[in-house]
Legacy VTK file of the C-alpha trace (Angstrom):
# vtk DataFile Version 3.0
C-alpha trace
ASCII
DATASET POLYDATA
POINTS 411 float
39.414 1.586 -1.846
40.370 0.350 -5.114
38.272 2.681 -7.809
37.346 0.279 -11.393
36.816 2.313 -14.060
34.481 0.604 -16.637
36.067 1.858 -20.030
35.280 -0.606 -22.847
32.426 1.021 -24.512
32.355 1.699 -28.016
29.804 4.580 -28.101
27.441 3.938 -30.762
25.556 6.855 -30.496
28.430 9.238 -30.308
30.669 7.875 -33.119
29.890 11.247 -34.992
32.236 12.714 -32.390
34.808 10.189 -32.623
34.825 6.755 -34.000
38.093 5.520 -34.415
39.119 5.899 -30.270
37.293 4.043 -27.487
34.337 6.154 -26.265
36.362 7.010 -22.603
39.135 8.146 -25.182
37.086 10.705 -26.866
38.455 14.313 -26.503
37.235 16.780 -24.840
39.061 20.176 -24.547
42.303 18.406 -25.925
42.112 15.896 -23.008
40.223 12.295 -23.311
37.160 11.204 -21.159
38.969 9.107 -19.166
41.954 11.398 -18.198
39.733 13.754 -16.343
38.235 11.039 -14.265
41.607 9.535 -13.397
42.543 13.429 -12.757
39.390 13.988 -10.392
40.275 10.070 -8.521
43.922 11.509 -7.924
43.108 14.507 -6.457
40.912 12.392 -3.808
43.865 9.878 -3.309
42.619 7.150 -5.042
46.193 6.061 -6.685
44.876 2.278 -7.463
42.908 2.346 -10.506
41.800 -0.551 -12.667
40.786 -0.407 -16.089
38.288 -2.742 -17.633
38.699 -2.624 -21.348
37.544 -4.070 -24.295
37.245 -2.348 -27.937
40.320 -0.975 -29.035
42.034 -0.961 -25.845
45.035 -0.943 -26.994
44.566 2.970 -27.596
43.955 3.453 -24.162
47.604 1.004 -22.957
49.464 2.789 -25.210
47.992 6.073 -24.035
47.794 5.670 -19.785
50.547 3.252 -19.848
51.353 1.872 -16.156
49.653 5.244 -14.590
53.799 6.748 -13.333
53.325 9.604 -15.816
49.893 10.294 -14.347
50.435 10.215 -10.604
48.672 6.736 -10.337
48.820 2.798 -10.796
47.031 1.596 -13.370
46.654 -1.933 -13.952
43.798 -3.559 -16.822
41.117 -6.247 -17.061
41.306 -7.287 -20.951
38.178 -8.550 -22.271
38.526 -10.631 -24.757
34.628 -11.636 -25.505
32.296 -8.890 -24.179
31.097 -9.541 -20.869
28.317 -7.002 -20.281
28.601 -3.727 -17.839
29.672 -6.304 -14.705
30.834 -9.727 -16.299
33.984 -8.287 -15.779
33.967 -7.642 -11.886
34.370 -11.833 -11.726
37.996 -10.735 -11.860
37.975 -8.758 -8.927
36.233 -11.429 -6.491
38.935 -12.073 -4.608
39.907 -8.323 -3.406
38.861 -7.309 0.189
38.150 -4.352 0.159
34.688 -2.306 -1.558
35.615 -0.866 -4.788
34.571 2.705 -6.722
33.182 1.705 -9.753
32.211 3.745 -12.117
31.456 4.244 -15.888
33.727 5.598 -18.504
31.563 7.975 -20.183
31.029 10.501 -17.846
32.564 13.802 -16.860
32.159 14.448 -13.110
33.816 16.235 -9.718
32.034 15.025 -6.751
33.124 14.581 -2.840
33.411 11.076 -2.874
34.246 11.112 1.044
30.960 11.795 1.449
29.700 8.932 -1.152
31.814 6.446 0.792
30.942 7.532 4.581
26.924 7.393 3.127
28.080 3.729 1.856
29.842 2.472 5.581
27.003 4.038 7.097
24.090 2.182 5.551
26.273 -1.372 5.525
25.274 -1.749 2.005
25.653 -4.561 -0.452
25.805 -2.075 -3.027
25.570 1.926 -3.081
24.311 4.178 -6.201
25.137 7.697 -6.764
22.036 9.471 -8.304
21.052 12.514 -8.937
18.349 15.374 -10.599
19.129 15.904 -14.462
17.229 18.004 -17.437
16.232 15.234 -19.002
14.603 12.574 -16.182
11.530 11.836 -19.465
13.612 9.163 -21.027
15.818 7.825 -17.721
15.697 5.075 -15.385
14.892 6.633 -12.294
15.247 5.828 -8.632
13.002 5.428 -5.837
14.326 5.135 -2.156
12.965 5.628 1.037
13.412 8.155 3.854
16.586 6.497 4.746
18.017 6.137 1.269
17.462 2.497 0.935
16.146 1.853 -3.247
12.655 0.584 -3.253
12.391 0.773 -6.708
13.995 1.095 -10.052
11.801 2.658 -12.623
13.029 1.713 -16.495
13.233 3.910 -18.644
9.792 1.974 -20.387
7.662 2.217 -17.385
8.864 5.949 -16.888
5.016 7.151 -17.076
3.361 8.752 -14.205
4.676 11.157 -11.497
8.027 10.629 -9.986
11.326 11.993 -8.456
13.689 13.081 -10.477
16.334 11.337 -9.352
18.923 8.962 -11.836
21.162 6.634 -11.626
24.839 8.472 -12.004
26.759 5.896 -13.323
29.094 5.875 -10.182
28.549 3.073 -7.940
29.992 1.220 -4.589
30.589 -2.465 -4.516
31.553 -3.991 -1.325
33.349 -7.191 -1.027
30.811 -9.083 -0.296
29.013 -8.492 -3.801
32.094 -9.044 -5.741
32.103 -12.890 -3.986
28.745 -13.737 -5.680
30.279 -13.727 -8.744
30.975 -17.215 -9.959
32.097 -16.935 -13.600
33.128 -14.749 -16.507
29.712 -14.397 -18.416
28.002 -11.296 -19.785
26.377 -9.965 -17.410
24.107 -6.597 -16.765
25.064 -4.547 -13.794
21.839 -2.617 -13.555
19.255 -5.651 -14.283
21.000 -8.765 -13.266
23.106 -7.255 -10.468
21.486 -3.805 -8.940
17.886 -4.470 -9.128
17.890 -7.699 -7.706
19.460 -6.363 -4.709
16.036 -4.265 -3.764
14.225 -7.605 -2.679
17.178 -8.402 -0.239
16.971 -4.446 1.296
20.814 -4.369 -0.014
20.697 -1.163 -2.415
21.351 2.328 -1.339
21.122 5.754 -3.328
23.264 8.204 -2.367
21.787 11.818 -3.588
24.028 14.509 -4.944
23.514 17.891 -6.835
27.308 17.613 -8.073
27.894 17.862 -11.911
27.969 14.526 -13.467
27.026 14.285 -17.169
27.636 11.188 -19.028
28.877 11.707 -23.020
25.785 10.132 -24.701
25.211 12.204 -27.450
26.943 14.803 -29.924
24.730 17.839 -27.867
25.824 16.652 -24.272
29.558 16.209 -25.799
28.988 19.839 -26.348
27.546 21.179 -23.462
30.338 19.007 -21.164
32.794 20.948 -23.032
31.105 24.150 -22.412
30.865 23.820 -18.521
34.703 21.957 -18.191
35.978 25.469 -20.017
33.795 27.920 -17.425
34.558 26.006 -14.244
31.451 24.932 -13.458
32.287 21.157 -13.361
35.067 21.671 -10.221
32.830 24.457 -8.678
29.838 22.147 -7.622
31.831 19.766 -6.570
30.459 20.332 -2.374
34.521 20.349 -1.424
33.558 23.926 -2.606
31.183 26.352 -0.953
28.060 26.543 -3.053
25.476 29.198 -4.178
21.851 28.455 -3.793
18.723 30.116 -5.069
16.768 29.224 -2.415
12.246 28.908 -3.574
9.159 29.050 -1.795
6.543 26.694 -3.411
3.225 28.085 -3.261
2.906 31.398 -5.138
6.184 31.206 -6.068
6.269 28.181 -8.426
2.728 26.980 -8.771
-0.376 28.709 -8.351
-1.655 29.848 -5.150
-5.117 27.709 -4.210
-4.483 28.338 -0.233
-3.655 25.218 1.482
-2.914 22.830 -1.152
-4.524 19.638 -0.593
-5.452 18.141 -3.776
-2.944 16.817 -6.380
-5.325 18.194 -9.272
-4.930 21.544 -7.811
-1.114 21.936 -8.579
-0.429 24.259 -11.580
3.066 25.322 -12.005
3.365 29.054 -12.860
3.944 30.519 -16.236
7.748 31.237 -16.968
8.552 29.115 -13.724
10.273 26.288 -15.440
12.388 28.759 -17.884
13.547 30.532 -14.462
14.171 27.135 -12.923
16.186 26.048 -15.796
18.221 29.534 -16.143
19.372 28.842 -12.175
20.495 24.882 -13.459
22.590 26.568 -16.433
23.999 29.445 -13.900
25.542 26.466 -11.686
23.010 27.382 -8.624
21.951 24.729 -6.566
17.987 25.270 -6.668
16.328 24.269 -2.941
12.685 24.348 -2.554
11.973 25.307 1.387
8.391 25.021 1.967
5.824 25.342 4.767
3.445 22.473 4.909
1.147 22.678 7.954
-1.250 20.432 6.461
1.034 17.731 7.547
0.700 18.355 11.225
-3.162 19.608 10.787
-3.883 16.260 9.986
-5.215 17.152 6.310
-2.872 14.942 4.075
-0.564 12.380 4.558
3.641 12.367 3.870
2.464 9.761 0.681
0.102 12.812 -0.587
2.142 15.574 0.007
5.559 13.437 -2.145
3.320 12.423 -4.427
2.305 16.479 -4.995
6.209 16.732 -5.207
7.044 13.944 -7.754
4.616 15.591 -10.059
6.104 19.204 -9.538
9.372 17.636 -10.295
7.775 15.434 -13.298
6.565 18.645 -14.959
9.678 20.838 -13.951
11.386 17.904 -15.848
9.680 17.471 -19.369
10.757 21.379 -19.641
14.060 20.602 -19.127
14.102 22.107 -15.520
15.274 20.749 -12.273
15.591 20.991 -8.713
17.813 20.069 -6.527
15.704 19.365 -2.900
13.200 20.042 -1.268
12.840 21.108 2.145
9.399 20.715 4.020
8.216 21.917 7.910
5.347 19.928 8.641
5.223 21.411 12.359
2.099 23.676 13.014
2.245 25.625 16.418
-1.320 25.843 17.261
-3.631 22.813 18.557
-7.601 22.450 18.097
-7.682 20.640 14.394
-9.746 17.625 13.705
-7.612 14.771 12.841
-4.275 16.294 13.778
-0.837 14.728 14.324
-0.473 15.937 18.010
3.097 15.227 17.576
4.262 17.937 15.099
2.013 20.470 16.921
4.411 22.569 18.138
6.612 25.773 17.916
9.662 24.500 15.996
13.027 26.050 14.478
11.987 25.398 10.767
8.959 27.165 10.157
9.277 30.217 8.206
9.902 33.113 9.206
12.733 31.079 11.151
15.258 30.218 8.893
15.822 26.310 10.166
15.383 25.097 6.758
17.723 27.122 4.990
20.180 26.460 7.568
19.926 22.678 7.661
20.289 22.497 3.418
23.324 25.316 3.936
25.349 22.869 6.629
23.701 19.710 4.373
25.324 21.369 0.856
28.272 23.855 1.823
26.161 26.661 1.047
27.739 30.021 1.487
24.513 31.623 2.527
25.861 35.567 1.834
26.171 34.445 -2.191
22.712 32.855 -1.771
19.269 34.304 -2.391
15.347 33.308 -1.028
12.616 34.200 -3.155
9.230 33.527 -2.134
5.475 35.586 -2.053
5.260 36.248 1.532
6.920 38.684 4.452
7.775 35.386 6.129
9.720 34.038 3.278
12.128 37.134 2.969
12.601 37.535 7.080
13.976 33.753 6.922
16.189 34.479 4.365
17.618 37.500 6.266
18.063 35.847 9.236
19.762 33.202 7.366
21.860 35.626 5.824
20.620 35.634 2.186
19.774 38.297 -0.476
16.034 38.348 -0.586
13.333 38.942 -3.381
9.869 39.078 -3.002
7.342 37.598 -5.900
3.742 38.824 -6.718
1.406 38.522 -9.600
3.227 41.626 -11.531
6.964 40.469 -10.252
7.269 36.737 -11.078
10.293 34.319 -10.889
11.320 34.273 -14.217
11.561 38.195 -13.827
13.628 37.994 -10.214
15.823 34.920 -11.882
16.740 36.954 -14.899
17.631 40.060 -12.768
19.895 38.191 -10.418
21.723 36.776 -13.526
21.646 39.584 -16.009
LINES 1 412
411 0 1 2 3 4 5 6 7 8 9 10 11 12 13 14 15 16 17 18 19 20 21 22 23 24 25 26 27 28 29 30 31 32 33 34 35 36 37 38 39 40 41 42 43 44 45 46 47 48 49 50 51 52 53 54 55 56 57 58 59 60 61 62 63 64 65 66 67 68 69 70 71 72 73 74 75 76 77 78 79 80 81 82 83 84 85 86 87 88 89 90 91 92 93 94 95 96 97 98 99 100 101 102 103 104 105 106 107 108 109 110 111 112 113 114 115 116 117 118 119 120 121 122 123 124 125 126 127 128 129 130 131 132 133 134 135 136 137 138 139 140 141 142 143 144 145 146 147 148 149 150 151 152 153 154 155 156 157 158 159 160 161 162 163 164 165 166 167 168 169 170 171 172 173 174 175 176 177 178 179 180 181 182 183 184 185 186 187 188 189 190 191 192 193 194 195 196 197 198 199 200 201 202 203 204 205 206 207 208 209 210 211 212 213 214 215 216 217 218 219 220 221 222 223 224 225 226 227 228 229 230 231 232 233 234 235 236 237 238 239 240 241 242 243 244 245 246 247 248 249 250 251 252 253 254 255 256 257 258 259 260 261 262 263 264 265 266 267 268 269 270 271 272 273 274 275 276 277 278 279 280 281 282 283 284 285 286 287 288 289 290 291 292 293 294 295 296 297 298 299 300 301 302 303 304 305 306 307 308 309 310 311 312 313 314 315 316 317 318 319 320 321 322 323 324 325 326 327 328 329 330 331 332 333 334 335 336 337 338 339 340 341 342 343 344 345 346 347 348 349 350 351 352 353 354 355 356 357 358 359 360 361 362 363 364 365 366 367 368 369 370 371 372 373 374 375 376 377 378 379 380 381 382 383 384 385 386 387 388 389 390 391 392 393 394 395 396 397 398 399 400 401 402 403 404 405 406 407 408 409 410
């Protein structure tokens, strides 16, 4: 697979930085944008790289050359009149094979095996890479269903409401096919006139990672990107690597305990639960929510209700800055008699806590090493599922909370 590397942008709103390289060209650590990405395609054997460039790309020919001294082939798309964030990919109609494309703003490590099998897998037109960030209040974000497939793609102006927090990466898949729509070299938008329009046809995919990926937007992300290159954390959650996890009950452990929680009015996050939340981001945990939800299978609210109680625990995680990075539910409920109930998760299954099938399932889903992990929830049944999984376990209450277990684990 051929990876495209869009790196033509002139980076407007980061010019403080830099302004007399191409954005992909600023320097970070002594080493430009674009180096590290070509660095992080190498090391995956992607040795076929092409460059689409426009504003003074002559800085980056004279710099990356023909790829030799780089381990890689480089070859360019010149733009000579701006053609948008696709306009470009005219160029590349012809090739027969899907290509990597991604954006050249961003600093990332990610398994992109796994990207690609998700991509074959689904047959897609087109595949996104998305993902949970501290900042989902002024992003486009992405709906899918069960299966991945986008059913929606919220702009950043209609961002209002309760939703996932789950954005578009800037890392993308497009397969042959879509590259053989393209008809001429205009300006074209990838996300509006190219991505979106592929929901109607049931041809978009989002593929969901909690691997670093941080795009270069601003002065204060230029920053922090430089901060988490020089302690490691970019390569280490990157899921070629085993992970740590700070695995979270829900009720009494991150909003407030009502009993079975029904109502969408009724969900109160904790005090201090975001600033715990986003300590375990900045500490390079992954943060997994593993929740009991017999009020599935008892027949008392629907999937719709229960995601819809999610997208607002993840829409008020997310104006603080906080995120998470899944969320694990057992709807199963092992005894019978309830008015209304869905007969078919009534019974005894692996995933209720105090069996540890959840935390299992996200450990084999995330390369979690389970011994450098922890579960932290209100209840006996939350710590004997994290021992039998093998984690360190802490137990909450009303005069131990989160933010006090979070900042003992990382002290």
């Amino acid at each position: 697979m051929k990876a495209v590397i869009m790196a033509g942008g002139k980076g407007t709103r980061i010019a403080s930085v830099n302004s007399e390289v191409p954005k992909p060209m600023i320097e970070i650590n002594g080493k430009p944008i674009l180096e590290y990405q070509i660095e992080c395609l190498k090391t995956q054997g992607f040795k076929d790289i092409c460059l689409i460039v426009g504003h003074l790309y002559q800085v980056i020919e004279d710099y990356f050359k023909e790829g030799a001294s780089f381990g890689v082939n480089i070859s360019y798309i010149v733009e000579k009149e701006p053609l948008g964030t696709a306009g470009a990919l005219f160029f590349l109609r012809d090739l027969d094979e899907d290509v990597l494309l991604l954006n050249g703003d961003i600093i990332f490590d990610v398994d992109f095996k796994r990207f690609i099998d998700f991509h074959n897998d689904k047959n897609a037109l087109a595949t996104i890479m998305v993902h949970p960030n501290n900042h989902p209040y002024d992003s486009s974000l992405i709906e899918t269903d069960n299966e991945g497939k986008v059913t929606r793609w919220i702009s950043k102006e209609e961002n209002n409401g309760y939703h996932k927090n789950l954005v578009n990466a800037g890392i993308h898949i497009i397969s042959k096919e879509l590259l053989k729509e393209f008809k001429e070299a205009v300006k074209t938008d990838l996300d509006r006139q190219i991505l979106k329009p592929l929901i109607e046809r049931s041809g978009l995919f989002a593929y969901a990672t909690p691997e670093y990926i941080k795009d270069m937007g601003t002065p204060d992300r230029y920053r922090e990107v430089g901060e988490d290159i020089s302690s490691g954390k970019v390569a280490a959650k990157s899921l070629v690597n085993k992970q740590k996890a700070i695995f979270l009950d829900r009720d009494g452990t991150i909003n407030k305990y009502v009993g079975f929680l029904r109502n969408i009015d009724d969900f109160e996050l904790i005090s201090g639960v975001s600033d715990a939340i986003k300590m375990i981001n900045k500490a390079g945990y992954l943060v997994i929510v593993v929740t009991n939800q017999p009020v599935i299978a008892r027949g008392e609210i629907t999937w719709e209700e229960l995601n819809e109680i999610h997208n607002k625990m993840e829409t008020l995680l997310g104006r603080e800055g906080a995120y998470l990075d899944d969320i694990f539910v057992c709807p199963h409920h092992p005894d019978s008699g309830f008015e209304g109930e869905i007969k078919e998760l009534k019974f005894d299954c692996d995933c209720r806590k105090p069996k540890p099938g959840m935390i299992l399932d996200a450990a084999k889903k995330y390369n979690i090493d389970l011994r450098e992990s922890y579960m932290i929830g209100d209840s006996d049944n939350d710590v004997k599922a994290g021992e039998a999984a093998g984690c360190k376990c802490i137990k909450v209450d009303e005069k131990y909370d989160l933010l006090e277990a979070i900042s003992g684990i990382l002290k």
